[in-house]
C-alpha positions in Angstrom: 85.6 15.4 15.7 85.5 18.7 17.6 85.1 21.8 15.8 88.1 24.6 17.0 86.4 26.7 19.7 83.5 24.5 20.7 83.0 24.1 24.0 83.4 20.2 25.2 80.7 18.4 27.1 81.6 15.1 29.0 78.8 12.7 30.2 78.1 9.8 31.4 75.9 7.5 29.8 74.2 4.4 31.3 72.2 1.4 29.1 70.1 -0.2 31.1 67.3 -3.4 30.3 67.1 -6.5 30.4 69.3 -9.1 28.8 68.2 -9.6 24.8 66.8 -5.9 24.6 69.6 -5.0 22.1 71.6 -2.4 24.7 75.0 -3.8 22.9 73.5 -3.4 19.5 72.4 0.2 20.4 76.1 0.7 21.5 77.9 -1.3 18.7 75.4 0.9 15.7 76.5 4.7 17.3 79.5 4.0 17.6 81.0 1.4 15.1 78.0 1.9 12.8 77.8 -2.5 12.8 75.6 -4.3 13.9 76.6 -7.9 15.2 73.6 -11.0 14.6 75.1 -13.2 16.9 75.9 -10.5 19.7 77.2 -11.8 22.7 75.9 -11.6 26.2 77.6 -8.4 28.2 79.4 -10.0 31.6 79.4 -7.1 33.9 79.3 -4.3 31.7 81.1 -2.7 28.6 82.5 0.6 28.1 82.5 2.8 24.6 83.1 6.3 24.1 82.1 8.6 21.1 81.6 12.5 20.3 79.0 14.0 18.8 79.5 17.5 17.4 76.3 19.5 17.6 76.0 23.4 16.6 76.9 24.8 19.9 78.9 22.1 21.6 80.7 18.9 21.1 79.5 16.2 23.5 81.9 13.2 24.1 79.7 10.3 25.7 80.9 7.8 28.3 79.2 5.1 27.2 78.4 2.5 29.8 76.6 -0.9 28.6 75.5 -2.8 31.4 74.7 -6.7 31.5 71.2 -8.0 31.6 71.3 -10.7 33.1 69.7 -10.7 36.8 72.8 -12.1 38.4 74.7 -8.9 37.5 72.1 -6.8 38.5 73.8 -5.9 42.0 76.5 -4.0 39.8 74.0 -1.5 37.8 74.3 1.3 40.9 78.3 1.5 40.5 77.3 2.0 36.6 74.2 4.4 37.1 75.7 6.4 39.9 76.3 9.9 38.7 75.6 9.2 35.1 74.1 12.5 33.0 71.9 10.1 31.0 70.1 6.7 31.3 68.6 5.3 28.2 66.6 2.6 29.5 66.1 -0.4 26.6 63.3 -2.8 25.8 62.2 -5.3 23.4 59.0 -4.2 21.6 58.4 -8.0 20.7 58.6 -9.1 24.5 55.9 -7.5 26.7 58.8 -8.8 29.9 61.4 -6.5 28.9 58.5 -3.9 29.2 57.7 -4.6 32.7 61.1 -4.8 33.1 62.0 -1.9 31.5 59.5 -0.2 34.4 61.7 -1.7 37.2 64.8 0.1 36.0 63.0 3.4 35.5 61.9 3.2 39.2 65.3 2.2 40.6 67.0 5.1 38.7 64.2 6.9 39.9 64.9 5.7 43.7 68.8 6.0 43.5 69.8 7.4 40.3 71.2 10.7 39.8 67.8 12.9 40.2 69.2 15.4 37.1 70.0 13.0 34.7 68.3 12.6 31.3 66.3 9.6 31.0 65.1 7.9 27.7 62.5 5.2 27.2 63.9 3.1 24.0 61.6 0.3 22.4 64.3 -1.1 20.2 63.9 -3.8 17.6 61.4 -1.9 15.9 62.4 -4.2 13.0 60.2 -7.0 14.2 56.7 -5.2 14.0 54.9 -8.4 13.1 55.8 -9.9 16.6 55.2 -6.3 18.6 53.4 -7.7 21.9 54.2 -3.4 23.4 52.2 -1.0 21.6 54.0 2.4 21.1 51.4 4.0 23.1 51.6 2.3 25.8 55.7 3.1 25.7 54.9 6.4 25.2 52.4 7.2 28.0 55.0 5.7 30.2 57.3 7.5 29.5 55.9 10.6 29.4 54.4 9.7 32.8 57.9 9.2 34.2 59.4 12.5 32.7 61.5 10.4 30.1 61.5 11.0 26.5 60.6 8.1 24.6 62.0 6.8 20.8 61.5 3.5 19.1 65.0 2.1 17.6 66.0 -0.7 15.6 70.0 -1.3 15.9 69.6 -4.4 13.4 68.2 -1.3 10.6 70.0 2.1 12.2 66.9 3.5 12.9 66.9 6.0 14.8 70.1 5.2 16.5 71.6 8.4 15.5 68.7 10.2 16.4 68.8 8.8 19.9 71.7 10.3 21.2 71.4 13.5 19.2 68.1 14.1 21.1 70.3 13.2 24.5 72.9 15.9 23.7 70.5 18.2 23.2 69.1 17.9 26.2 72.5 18.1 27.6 73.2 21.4 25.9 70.0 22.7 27.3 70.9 21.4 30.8 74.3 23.0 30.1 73.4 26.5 29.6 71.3 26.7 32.7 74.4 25.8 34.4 
């Protein structure tokens, strides 16, 4: 909830990744606090909204979850366009979603808004045994993109709530140099 006399900050958020990366999951766990085994595939996309109250602001997300699925990638733009953050989702147990993962980053990149906040997540941290994506190589990525970058597991919660805290900060900052 918003506290009386915080200022209110809308944004748009766009999931992107390939399909099986957990981009539901990460949805489902911020914002219902579940998570579903037997998620089913997103057809087009999804929409959620939530607020998160931070010291100096409330921000209310516009959560948009788009499919995976390659015959639905035509549709990402209309999703991506003029979003405040992308959070850009792969599977650290399938070194495809990776490369995958680097295709989105350099479409939004390309054609995405130019201002937004951009996060690298290597969800399904849970299955370390079958990591084939080393963190490093997630991280130096990212950090060579100028994305922050955050290993999640929405099967565990880990650092699910921490995810889009660090994305309102970042909006906060962006917000007072506006």
């Amino acid at each position: 909830m918003a506290r009386p006399g915080n200022k209110i900050i809308q944004a748009k958020l766009v999931l992107l990744g390939d399909m099986g990366t957990g981009k539901t999951s990460i949805a489902l766990r911020f914002v219902k606090g579940h998570f579903f085994p037997n998620q089913e595939p997103t057809i087009g996309a999804a929409f959620f909204t939530q607020i998160l109250s931070l010291s100096e602001a409330t921000v209310k997300f516009d959560i948009w979850d788009t499919a995976g699925q390659e015959r639905y990638h035509s549709l990402a733009p209309m999703y991506y366009r003029g979003a405040a953050a992308a959070i850009v989702v792969y599977d650290i147990s399938s070194v495809d979603t990776f490369v995958r993962a680097k295709k989105w980053v350099q479409e939004l990149q390309t054609h995405g808004n130019q201002k937004s906040v951009m996060a690298l997540v290597a969800n399904k941290s849970d299955l370390e045994p079958k990591r084939e994506v080393e963190a490093e190589v997630g991280e130096q990525f990212a950090q060579e993109n100028g994305m922050f970058y955050m290993e999640t597991s929405a099967k565990t919660a880990e650092n699910i709530n921490e995810l889009f805290y660090e994305i309102g900060i970042y909006f906060l900052n962006i917000f007072k140099t506006l």
